[in-house]
N, CA, C and O atoms as a MOPAC input file, in Angstrom:
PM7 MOZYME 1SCF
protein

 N     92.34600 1    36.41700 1    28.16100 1
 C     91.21600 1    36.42400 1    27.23900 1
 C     90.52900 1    35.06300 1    27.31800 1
 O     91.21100 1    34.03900 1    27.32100 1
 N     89.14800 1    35.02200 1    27.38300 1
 C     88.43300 1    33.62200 1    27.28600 1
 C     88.61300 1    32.90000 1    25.97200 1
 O     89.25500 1    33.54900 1    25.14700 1
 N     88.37200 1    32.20800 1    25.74800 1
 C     88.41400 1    30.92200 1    25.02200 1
 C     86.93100 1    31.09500 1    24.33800 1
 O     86.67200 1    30.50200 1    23.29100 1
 N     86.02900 1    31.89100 1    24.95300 1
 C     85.03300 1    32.38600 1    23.73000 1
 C     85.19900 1    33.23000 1    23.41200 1
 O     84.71300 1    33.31200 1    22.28400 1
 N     85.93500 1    34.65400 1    23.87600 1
 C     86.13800 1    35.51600 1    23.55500 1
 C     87.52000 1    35.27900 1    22.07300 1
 O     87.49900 1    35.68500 1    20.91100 1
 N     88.11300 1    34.81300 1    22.50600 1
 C     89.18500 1    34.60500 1    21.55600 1
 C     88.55500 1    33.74000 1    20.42400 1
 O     88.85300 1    34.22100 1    19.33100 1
 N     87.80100 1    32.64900 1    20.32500 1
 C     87.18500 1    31.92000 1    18.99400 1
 C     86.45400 1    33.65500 1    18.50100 1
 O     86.91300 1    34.16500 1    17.47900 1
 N     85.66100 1    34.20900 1    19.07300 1
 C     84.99900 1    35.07800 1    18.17800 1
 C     85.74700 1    36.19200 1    17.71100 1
 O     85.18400 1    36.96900 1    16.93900 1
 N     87.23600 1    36.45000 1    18.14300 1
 C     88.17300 1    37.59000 1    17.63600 1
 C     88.71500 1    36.69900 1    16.00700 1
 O     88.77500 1    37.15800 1    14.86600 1
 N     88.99300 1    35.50300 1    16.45000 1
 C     89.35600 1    35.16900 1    15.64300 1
 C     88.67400 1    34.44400 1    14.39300 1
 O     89.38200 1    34.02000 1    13.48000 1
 N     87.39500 1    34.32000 1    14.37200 1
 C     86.88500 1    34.33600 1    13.85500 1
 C     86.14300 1    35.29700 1    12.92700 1
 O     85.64000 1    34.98200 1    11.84900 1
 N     86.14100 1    36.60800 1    13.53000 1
 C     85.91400 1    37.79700 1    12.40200 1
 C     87.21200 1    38.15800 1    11.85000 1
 O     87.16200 1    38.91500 1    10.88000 1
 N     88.53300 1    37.73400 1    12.30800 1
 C     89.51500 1    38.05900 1    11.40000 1
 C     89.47600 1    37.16100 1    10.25600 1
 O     89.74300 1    37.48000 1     9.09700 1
 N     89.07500 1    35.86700 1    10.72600 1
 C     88.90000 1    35.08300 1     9.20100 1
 C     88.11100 1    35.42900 1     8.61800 1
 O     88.48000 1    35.88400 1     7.53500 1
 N     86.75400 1    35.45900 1     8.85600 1
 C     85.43700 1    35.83200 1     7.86300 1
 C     86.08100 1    37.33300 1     7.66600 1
 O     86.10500 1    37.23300 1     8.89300 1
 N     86.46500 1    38.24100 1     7.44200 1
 C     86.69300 1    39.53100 1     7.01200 1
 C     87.96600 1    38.91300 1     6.00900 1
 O     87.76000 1    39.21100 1     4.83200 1
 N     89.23400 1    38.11900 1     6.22000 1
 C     89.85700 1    38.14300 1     5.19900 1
 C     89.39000 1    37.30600 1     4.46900 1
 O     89.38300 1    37.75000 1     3.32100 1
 N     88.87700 1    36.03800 1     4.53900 1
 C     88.19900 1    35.27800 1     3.18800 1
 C     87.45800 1    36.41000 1     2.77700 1
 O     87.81300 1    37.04400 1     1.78400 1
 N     86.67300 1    36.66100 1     3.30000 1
 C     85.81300 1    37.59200 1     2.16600 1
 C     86.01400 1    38.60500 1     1.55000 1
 O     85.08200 1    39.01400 1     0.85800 1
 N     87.39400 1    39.44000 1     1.57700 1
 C     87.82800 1    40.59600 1     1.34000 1
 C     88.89300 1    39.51300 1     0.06800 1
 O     89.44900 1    40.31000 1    -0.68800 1
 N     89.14800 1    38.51100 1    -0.18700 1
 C     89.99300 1    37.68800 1    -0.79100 1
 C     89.08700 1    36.94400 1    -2.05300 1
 O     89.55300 1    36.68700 1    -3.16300 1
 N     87.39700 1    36.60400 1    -1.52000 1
 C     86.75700 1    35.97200 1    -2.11200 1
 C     85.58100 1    36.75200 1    -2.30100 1
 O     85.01300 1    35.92900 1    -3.02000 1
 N     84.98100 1    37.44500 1    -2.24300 1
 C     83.73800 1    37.82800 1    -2.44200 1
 C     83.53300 1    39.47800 1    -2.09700 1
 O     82.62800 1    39.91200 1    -1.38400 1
 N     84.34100 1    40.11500 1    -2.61200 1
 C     84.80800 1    41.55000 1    -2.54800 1
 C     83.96600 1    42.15400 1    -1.09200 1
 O     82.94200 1    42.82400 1    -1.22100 1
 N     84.45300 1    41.87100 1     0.07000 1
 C     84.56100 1    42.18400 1     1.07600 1
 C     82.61500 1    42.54800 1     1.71900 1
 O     82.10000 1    43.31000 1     2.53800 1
 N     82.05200 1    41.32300 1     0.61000 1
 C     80.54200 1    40.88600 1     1.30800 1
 C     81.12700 1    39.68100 1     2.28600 1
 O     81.84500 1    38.77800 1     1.85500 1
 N     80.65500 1    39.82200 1     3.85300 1
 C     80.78000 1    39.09600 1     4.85700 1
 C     80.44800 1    37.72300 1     4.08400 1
 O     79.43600 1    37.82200 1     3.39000 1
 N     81.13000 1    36.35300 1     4.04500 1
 C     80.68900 1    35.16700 1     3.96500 1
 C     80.22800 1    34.16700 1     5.07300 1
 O     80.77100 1    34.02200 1     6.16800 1
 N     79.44800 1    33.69400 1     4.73700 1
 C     78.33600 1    33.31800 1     5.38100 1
 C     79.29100 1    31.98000 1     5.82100 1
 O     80.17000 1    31.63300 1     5.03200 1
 N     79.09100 1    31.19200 1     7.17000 1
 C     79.36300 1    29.42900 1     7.34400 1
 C     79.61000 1    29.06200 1     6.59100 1
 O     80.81100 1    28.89100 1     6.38400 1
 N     78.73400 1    28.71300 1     5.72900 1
 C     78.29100 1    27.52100 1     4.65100 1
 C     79.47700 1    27.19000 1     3.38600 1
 O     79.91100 1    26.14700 1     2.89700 1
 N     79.80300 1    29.01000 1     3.09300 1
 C     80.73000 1    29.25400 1     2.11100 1
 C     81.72900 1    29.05800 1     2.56900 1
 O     82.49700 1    28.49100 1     1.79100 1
 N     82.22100 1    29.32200 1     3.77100 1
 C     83.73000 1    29.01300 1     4.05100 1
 C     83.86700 1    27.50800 1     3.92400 1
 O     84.63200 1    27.00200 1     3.10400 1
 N     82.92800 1    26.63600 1     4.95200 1
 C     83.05300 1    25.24300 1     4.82500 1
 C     83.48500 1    24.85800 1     3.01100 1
 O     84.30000 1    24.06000 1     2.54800 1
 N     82.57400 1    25.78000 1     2.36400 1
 C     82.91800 1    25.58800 1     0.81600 1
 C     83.93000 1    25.59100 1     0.55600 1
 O     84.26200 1    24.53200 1     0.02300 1
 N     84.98800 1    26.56000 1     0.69300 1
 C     85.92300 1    26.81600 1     0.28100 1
 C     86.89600 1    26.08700 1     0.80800 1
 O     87.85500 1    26.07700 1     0.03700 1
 N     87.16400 1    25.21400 1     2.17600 1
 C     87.72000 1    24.65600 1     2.67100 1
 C     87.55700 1    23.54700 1     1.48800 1
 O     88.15500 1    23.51500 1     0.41300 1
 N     86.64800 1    22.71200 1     1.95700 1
 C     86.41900 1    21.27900 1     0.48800 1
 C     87.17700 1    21.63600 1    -0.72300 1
 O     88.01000 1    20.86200 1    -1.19400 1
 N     86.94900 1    22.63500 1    -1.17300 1
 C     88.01100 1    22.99500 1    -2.59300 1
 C     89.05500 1    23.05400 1    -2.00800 1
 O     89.73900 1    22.06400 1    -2.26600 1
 N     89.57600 1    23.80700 1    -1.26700 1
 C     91.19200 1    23.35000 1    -1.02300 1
 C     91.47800 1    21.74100 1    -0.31600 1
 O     92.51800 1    21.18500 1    -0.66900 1
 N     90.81600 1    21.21300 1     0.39500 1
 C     91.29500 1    20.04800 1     0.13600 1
 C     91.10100 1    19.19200 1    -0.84900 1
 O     91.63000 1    18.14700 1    -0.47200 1
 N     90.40700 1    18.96000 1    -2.44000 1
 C     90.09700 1    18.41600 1    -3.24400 1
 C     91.57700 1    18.94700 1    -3.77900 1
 O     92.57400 1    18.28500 1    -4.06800 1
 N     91.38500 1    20.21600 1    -3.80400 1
 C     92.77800 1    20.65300 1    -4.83600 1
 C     92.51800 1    21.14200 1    -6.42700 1
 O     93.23800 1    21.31600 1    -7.41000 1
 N     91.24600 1    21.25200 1    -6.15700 1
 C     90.70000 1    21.68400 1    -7.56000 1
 C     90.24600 1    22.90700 1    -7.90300 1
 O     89.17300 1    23.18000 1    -8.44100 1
 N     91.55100 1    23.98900 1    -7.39600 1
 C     90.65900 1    25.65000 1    -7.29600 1
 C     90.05700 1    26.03100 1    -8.28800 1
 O     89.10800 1    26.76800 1    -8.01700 1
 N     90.26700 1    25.76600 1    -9.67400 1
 C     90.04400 1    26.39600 1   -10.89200 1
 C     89.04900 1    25.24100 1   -11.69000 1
 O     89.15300 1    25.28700 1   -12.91500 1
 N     88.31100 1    24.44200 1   -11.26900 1
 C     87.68200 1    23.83200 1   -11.51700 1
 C     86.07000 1    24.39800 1   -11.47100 1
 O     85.94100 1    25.07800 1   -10.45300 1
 N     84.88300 1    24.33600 1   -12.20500 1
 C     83.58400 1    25.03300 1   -11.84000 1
 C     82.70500 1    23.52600 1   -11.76100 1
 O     82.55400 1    22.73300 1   -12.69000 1
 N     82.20300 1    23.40700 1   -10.40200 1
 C     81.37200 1    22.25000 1    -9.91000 1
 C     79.99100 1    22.68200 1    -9.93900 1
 O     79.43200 1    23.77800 1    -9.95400 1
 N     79.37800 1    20.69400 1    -9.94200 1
 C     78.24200 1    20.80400 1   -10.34300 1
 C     77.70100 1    21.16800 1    -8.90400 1
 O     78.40100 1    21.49700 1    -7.94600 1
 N     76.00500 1    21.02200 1    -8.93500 1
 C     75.32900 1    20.81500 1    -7.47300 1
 C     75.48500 1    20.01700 1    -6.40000 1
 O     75.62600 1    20.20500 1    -5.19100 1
 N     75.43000 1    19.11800 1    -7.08900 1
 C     75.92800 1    17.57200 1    -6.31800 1
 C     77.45200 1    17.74400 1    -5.60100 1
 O     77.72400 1    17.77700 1    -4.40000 1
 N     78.44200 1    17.85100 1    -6.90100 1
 C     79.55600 1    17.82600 1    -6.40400 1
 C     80.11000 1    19.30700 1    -5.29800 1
 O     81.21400 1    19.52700 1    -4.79900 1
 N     79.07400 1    19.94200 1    -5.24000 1
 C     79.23500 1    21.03900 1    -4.03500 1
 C     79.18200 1    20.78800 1    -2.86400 1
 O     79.85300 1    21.15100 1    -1.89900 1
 N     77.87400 1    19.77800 1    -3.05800 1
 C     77.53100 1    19.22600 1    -1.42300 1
 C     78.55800 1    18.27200 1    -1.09400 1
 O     78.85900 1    18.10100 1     0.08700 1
 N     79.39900 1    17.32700 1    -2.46100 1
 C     80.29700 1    16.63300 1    -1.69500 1
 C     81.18100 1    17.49900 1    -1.26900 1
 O     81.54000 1    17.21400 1    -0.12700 1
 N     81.75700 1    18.56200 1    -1.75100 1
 C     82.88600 1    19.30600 1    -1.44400 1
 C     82.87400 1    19.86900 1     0.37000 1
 O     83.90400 1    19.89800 1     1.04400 1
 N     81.58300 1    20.24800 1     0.86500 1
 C     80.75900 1    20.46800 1     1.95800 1
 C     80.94100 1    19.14100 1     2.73100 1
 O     80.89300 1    19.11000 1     3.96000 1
 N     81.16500 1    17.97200 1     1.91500 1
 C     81.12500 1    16.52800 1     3.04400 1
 C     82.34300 1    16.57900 1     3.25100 1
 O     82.52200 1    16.51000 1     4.46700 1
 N     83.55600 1    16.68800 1     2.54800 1
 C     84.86800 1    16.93600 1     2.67500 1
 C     85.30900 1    17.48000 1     3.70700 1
 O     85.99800 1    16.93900 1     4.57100 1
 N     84.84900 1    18.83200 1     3.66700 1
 C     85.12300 1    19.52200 1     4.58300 1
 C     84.84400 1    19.44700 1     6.24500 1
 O     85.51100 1    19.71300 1     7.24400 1
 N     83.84000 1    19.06900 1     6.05100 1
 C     82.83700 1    18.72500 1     7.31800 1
 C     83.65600 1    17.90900 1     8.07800 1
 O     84.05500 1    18.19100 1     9.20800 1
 N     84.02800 1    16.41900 1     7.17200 1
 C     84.72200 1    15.47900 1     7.45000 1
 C     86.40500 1    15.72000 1     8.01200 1
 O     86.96700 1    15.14700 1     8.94600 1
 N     87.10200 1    17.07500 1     6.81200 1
 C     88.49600 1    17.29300 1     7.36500 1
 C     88.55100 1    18.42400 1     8.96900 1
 O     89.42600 1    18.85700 1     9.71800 1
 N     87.42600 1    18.48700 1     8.87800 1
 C     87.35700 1    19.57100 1     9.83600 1
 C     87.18700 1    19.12700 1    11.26900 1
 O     87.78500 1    19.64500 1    12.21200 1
 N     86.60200 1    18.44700 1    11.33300 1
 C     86.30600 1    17.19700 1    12.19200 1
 C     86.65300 1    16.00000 1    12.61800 1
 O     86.19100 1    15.20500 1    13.43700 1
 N     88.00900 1    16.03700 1    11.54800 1
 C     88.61100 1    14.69900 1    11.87600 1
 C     89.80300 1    15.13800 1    13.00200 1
 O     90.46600 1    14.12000 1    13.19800 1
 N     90.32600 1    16.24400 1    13.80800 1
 C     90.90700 1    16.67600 1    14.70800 1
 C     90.11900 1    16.38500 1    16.22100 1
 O     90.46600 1    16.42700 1    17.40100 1
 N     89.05200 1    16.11800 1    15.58700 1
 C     88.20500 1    15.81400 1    17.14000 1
 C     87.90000 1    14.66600 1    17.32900 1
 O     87.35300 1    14.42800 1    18.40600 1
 N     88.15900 1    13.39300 1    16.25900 1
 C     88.23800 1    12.18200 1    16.50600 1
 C     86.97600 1    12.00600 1    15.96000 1
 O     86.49200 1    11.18800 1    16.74300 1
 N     86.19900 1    12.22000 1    15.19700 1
 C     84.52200 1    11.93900 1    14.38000 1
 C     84.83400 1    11.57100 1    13.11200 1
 O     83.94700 1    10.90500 1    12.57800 1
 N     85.96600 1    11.81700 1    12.33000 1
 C     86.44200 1    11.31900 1    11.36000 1
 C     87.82700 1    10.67000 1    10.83700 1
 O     88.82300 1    11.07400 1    11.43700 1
 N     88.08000 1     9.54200 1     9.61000 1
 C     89.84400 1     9.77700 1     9.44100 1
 C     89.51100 1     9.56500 1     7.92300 1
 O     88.61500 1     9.24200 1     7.14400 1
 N     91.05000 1    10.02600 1     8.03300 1
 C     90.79000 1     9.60300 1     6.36200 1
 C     91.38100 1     8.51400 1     6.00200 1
 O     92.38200 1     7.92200 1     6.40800 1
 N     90.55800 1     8.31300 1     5.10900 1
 C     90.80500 1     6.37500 1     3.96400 1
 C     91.31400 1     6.71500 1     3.03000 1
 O     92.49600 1     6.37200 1     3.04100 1
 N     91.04800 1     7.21500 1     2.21200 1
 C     91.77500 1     7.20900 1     0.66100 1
 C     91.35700 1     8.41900 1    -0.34600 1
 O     90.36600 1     9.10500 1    -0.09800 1
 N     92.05600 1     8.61400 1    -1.33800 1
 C     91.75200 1     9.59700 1    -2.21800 1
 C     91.39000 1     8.52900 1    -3.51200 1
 O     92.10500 1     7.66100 1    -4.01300 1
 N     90.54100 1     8.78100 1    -3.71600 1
 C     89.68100 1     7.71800 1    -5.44100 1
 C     90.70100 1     8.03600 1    -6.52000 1
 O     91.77200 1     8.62300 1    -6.36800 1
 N     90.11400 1     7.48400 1    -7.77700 1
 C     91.15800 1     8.05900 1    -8.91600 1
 C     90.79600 1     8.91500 1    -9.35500 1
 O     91.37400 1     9.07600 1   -10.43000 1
 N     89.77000 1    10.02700 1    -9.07000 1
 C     89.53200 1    11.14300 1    -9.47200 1
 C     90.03500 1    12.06100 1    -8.47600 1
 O     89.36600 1    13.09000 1    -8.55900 1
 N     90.85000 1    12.14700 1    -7.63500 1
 C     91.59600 1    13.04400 1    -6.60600 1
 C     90.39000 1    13.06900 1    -5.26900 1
 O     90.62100 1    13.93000 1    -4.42000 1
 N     89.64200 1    12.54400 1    -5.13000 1
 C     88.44000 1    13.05500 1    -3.85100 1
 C     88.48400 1    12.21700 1    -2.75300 1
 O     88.05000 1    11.06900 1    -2.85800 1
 N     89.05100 1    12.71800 1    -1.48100 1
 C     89.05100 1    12.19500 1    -0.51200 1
 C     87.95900 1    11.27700 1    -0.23900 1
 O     86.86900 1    11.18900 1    -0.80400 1
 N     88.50500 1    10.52300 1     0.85300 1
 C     86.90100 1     9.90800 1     1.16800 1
 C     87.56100 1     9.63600 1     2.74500 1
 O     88.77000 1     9.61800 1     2.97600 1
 N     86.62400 1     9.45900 1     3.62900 1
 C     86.76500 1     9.32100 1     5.40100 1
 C     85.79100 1     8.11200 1     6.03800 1
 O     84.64300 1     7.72800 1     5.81400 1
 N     86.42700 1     7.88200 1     6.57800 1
 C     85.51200 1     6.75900 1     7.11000 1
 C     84.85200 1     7.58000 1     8.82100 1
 O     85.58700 1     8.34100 1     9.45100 1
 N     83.60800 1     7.27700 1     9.24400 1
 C     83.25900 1     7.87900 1    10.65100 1
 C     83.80700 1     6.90800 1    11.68500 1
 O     83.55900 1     5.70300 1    11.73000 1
 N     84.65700 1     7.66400 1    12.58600 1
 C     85.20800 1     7.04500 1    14.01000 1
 C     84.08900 1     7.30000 1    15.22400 1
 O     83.85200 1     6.64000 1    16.23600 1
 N     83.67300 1     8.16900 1    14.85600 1
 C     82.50900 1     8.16100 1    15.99700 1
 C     82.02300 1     9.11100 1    15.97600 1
 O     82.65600 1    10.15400 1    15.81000 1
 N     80.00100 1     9.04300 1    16.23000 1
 C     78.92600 1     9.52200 1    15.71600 1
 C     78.97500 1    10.98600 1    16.71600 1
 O     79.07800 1    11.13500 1    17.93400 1
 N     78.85500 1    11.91700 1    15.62000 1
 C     78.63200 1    13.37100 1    16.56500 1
 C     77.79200 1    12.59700 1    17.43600 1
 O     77.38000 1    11.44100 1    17.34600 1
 N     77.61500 1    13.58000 1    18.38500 1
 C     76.75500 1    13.61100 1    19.60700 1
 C     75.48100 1    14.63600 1    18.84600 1
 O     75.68300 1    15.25600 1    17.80200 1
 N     74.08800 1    14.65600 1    19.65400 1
 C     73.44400 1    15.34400 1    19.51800 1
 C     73.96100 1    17.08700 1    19.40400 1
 O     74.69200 1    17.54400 1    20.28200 1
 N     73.64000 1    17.67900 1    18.60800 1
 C     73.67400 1    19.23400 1    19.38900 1
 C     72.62300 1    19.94700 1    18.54300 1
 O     72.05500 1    19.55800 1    17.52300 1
 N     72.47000 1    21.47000 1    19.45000 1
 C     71.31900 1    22.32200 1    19.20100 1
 C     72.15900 1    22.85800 1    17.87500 1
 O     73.24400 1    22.41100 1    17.50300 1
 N     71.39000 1    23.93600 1    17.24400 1
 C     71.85200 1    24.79800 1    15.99600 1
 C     73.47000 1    25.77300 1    16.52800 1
 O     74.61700 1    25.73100 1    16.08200 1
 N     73.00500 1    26.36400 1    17.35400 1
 C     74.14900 1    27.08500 1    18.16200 1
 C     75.19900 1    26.14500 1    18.13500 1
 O     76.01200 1    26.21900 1    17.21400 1
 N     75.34700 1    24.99300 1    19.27700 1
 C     76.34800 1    24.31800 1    19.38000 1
 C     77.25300 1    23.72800 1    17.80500 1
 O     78.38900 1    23.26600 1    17.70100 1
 N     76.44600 1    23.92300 1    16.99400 1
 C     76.46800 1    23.15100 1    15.58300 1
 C     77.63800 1    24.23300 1    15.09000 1
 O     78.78800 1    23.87200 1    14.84200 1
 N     77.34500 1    25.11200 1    15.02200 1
 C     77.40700 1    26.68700 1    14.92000 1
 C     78.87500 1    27.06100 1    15.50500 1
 O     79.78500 1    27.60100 1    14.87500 1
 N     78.88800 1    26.60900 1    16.97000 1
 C     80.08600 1    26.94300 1    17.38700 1
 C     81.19700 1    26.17600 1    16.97700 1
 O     82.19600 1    26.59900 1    16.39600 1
 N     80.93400 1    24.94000 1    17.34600 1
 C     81.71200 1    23.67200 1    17.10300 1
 C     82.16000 1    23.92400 1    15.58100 1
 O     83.36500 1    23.68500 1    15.48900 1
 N     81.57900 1    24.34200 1    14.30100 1
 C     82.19100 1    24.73400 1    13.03000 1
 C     83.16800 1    25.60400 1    13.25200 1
 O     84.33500 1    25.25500 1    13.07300 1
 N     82.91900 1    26.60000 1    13.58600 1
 C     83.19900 1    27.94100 1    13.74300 1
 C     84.83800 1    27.86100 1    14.78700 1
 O     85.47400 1    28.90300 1    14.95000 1
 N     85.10400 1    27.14700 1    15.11500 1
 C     85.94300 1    26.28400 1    16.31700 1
 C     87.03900 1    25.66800 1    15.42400 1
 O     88.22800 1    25.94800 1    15.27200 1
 N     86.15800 1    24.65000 1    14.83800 1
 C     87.08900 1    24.08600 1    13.31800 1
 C     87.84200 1    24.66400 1    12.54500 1
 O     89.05900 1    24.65900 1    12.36500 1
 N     86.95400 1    25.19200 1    12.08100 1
 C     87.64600 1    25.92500 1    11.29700 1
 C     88.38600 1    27.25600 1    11.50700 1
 O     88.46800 1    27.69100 1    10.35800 1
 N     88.94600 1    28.11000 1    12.28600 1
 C     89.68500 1    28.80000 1    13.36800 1
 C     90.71600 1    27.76000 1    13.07300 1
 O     91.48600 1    27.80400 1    12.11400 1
 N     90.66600 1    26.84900 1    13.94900 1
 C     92.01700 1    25.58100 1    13.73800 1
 C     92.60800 1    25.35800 1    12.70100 1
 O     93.80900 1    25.46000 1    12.45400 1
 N     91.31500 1    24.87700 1    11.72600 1
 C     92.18400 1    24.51500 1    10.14000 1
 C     93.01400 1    25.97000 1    10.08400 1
 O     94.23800 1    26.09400 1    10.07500 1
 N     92.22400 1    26.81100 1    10.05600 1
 C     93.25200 1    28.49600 1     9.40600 1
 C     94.54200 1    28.64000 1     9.94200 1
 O     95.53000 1    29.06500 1     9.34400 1
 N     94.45800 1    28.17700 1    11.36300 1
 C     95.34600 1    28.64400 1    12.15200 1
 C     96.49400 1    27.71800 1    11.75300 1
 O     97.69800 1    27.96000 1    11.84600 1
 N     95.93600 1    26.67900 1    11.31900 1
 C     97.18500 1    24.92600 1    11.20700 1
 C     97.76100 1    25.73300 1    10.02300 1
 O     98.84300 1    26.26600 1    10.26900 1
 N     97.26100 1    25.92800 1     8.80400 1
 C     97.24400 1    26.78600 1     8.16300 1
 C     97.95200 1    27.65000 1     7.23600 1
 O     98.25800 1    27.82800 1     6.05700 1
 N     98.07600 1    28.25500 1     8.87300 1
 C     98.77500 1    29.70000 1     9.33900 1
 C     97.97700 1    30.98300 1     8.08100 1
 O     98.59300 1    31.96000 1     7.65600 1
 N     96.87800 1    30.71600 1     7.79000 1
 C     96.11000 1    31.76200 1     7.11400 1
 C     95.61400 1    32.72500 1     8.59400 1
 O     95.66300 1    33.95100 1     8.49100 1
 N     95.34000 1    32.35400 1     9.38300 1
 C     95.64500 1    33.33100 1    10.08000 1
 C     96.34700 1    33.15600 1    11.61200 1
 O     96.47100 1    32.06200 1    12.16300 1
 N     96.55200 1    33.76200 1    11.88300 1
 C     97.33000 1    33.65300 1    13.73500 1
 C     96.66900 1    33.97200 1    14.73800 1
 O     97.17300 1    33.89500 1    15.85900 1

């Protein structure tokens, strides 16, 4: 099996169980999973966030997701529990697609590290 073929098997097995887990089995979109990742690494499931603190939850993620590829590490957790990362080195340019895949790639990994899915 290819190595694109296999990111995209495994990738509708995740987007079908998050969303059958989170959002009564409406497909979730990128954006939301990255979401949901940031809340589990904050650690604050039962918590209801503001606007702001969404997009940080989204930087979190971005950041833990990415720190396997050497673009991020982590520094410290504040005294309010919230990670913070310092940048090891600047993405490279990419198109929407590549943006797209490269998430989509990530996060496959995080699940798989995981073991949310196999």
């Amino acid at each position: 099996m290819s190595r694109d073929t296999q990111l995209k098997d495994r990738w509708e097995i995740l987007v079908k169980k998050l969303s059958s887990q989170f959002a009564d089995n409406d497909p979730l979109e990128l954006d939301a999973i990255i979401y949901l990742v940031g809340v589990q690494e904050l650690g604050q499931i039962h918590k209801t966030f503001k606007k702001d603190e969404k997009l940080n939850l989204m930087h979190i993620a971005i950041c833990r997701l990415l720190e396997p590829y050497g673009y991020y590490e982590f520094d410290f957790f504040d005294e309010e529990g919230w990670p913070h990362y310092n940048i090891k080195e600047e993405l490279p340019p990419l198109k929407a697609g590549e943006q797209s895949v490269l998430m989509k790639e990530a996060l496959v990994s995080y699940f798989l590290e995981k073991e949310y899915i196999l």
